[in-house]
C-alpha positions in Angstrom: 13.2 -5.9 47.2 16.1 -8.3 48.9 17.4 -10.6 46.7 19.0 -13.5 48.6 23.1 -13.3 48.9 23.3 -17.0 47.3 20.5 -16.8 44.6 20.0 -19.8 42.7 21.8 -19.9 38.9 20.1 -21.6 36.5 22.0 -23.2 32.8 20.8 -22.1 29.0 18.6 -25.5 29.4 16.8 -25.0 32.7 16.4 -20.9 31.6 14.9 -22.3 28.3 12.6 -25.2 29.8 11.5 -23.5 32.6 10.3 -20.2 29.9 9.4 -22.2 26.8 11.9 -20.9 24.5 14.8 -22.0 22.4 18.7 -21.0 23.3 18.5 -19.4 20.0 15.6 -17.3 21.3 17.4 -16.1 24.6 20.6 -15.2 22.2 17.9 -13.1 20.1 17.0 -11.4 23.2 20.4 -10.2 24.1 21.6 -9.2 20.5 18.0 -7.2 21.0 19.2 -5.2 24.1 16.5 -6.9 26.2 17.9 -9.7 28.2 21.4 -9.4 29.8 22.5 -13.2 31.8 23.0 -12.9 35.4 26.6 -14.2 34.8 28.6 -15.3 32.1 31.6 -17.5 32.7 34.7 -15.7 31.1 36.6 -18.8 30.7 34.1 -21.4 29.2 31.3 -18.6 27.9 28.3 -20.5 29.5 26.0 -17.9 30.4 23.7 -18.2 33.6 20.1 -16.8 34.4 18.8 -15.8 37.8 15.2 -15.9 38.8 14.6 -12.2 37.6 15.8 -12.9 34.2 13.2 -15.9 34.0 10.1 -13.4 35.0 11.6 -10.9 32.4 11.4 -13.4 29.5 7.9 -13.3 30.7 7.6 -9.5 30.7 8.8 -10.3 27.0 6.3 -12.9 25.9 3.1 -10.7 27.5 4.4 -7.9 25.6 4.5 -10.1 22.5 0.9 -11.1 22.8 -0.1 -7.5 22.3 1.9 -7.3 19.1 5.2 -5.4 19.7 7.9 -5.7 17.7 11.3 -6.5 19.0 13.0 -3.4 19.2 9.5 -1.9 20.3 9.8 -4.7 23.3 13.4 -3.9 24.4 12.2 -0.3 24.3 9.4 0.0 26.1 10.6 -2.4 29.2 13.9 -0.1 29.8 11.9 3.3 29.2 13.7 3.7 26.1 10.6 5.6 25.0 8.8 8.5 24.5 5.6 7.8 26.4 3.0 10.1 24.7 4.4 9.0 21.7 4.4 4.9 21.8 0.8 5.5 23.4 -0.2 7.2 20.3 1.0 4.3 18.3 -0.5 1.7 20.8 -4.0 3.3 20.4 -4.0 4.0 16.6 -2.7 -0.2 16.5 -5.8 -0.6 18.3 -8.2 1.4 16.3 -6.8 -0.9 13.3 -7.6 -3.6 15.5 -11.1 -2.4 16.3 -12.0 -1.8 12.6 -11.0 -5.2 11.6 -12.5 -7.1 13.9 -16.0 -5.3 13.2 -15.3 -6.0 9.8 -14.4 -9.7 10.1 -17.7 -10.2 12.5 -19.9 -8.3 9.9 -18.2 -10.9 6.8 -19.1 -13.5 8.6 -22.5 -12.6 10.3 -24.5 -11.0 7.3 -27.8 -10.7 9.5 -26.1 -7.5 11.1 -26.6 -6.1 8.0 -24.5 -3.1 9.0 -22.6 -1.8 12.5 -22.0 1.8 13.7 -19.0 2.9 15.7 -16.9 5.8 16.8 -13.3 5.7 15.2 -9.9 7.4 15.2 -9.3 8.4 12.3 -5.2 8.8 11.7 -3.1 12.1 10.5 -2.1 11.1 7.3 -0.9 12.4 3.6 -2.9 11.0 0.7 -2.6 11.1 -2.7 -5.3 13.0 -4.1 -6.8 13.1 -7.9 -10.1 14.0 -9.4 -12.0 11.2 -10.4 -15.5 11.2 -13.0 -17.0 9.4 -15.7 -20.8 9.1 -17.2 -21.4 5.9 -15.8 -20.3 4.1 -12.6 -18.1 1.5 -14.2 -16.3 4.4 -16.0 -15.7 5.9 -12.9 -13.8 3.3 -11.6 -11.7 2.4 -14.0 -10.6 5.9 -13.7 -9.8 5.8 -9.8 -7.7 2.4 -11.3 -5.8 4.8 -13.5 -5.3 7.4 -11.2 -4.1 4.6 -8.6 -1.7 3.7 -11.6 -0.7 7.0 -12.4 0.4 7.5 -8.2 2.5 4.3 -8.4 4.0 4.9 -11.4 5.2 8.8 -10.4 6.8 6.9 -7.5 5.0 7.7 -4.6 5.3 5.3 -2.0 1.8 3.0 -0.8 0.8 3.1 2.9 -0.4 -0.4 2.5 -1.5 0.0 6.0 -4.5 2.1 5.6 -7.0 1.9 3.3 -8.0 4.0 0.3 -10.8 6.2 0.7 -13.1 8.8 -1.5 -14.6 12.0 -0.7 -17.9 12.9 -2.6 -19.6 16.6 -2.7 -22.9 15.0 -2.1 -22.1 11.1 -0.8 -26.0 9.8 -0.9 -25.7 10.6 -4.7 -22.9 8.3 -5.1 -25.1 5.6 -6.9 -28.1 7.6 -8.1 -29.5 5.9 -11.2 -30.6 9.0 -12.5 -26.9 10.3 -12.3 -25.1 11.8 -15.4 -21.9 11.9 -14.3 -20.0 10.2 -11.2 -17.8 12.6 -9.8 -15.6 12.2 -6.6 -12.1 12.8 -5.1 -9.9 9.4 -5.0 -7.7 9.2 -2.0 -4.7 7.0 -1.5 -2.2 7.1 1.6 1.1 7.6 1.3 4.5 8.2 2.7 5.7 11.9 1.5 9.1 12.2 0.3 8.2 16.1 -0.6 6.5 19.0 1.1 2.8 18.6 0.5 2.6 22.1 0.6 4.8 22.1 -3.0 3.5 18.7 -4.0 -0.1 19.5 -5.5 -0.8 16.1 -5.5 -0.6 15.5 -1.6 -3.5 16.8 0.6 -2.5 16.3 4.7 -5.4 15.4 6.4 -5.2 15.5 10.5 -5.9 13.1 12.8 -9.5 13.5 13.9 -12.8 11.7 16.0 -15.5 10.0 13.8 -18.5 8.5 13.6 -19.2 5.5 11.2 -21.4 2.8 9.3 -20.1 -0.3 8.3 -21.8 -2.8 5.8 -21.4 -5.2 3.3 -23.0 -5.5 -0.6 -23.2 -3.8 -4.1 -22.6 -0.5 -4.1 -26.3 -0.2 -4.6 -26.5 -0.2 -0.6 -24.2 2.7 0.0 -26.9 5.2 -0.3 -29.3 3.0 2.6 -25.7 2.8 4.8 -25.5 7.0 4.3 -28.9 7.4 5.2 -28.2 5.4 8.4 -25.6 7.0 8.9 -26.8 10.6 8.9 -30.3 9.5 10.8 -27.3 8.3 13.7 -25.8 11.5 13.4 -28.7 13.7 14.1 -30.1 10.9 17.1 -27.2 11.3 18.7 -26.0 15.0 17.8 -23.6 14.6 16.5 -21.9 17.9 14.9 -19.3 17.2 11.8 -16.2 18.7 11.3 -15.3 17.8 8.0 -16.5 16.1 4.9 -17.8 12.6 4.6 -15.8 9.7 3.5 -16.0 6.6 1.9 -13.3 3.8 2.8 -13.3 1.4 0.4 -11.9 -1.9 2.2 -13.3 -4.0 -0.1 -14.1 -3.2 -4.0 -13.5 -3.8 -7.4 -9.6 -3.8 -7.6 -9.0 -3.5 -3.9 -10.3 -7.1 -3.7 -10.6 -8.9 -7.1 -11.4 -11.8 -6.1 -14.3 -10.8 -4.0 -18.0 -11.2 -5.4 -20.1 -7.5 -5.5 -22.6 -8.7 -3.0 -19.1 -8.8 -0.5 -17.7 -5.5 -1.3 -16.8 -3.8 2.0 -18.2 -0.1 2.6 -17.2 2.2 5.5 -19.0 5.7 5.7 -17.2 7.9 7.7 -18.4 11.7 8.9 -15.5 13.5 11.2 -17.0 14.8 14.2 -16.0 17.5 17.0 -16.3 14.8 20.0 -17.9 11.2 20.6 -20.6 11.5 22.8 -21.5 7.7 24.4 
């Protein structure tokens, strides 16, 4: 592009009305690495902005909307970045996304009952204990004590993702007839050892899934795995790994919650989505 020979120079208070931001804003924005002024007068210090650095504010602001960070920002507009990498990130942001928003809708819209969907499922390193007791209450306060135990060793919580449980058998979960509730309790972490020395840590790879997502006691977890598994085999569906339960919403997860608005997501890996 030709950019006129006398282009138009505008002060800190036309740059800021014209983009709907505060001078302390644009100062941000430099400090960040992201916006340099066209000119800066060396004698007074009043800076001045051209026409491109008004559409880059813009850039900025659109790039806000989608829930960059700062640094993330000033990155990603001078190719700061490792592509393949930051796209990982953007689509694991929006799997996050995805799975809240199905949640939310489902909270609020009980006559769906439940929702299937494919997710991403994230590489990550959880802190893994062995979790039983003769009766379903005793079971969980044991997955509180193990929760205990893993903050008071000192790992460190990914508060980002949520805690999940793998079962042998996951319809049996609630069976009535059940002598003993057994399960592995799952909680992510940030590794400050090898797993491979830490026998508490258990990597799991990032991997395709398919899910169920419902709402209630945990008396409807076995009706959500049957759903589930009926899904599987309509739509063949071949697993690659064992079932999970993520436990958005539960018993200490959300105290305050009522049962009837526990949040259950069944989870089977799978090889490939097919639409």
């Amino acid at each position: 592009m030709l950019f006129p020979k006398d282009r138009k120079l505008f002060t800190v208070k036309e740059m800021c009305r014209a983009c709907g931001v505060s001078r302390a804003t644009l100062i941000r924005m430099e400090e960040d690495g992201f916006l340099t002024p066209y000119r800066v007068d060396p004698d007074t210090g009043y800076r001045y902005y051209d026409t491109q650095n008004v559409t880059a504010v813009g850039q900025y602001q659109r790039l806000q909307t989608i829930g960059l960070s700062r640094k993330e920002i000033a990155d990603l507009y001078y190719e700061r970045v490792d592509s393949a990498a930051f796209l990982e990130e953007l689509r694991q942001k929006q799997s996050r996304l995805e799975r809240f928003l199905t949640e939310y809708e489902l909270r609020h819209d009980r006559s769906k009952n439940y929702s299937f969907s494919y997710v991403t499922l994230p590489a990550l390193t959880y802190y893994c204990a062995d979790v039983s007791g003769p009766s379903l209450a005793e079971a969980e306060t044991q997955a509180y004590l193990a929760h205990e135990k893993c903050v008071e060793t000192g790992y460190r919580m990914l508060g980002s993702e949520p805690i999940m449980v793998l079962f042998d058998d996951p319809r049996a979960f609630v069976d009535p007839l059940a002598s003993e509730y057994r399960c592995t309790l799952c909680i992510p972490v940030i590794p400050d050892t090898d797993p491979k020395e830490d026998t508490n840590l258990r990597p799991f790879p990032a991997t395709e899934a398919f899910a169920i997502l419902g709402f209630g006691e945990y008396s409807v977890i076995p009706g959500l795995w049957a759903r589930l598994f009926e899904e599987v085999g309509r739509r063949r569906l071949e697993p690659s790994g064992a079932a999970r339960l993520v436990s958005l919403i539960a018993p200490y997860a959300g105290a305050h919650y009522s049962p009837k608005d526990f949040c259950h997501h069944c989870v089977i890996p799978i090889r490939e989505r097919k639409e």
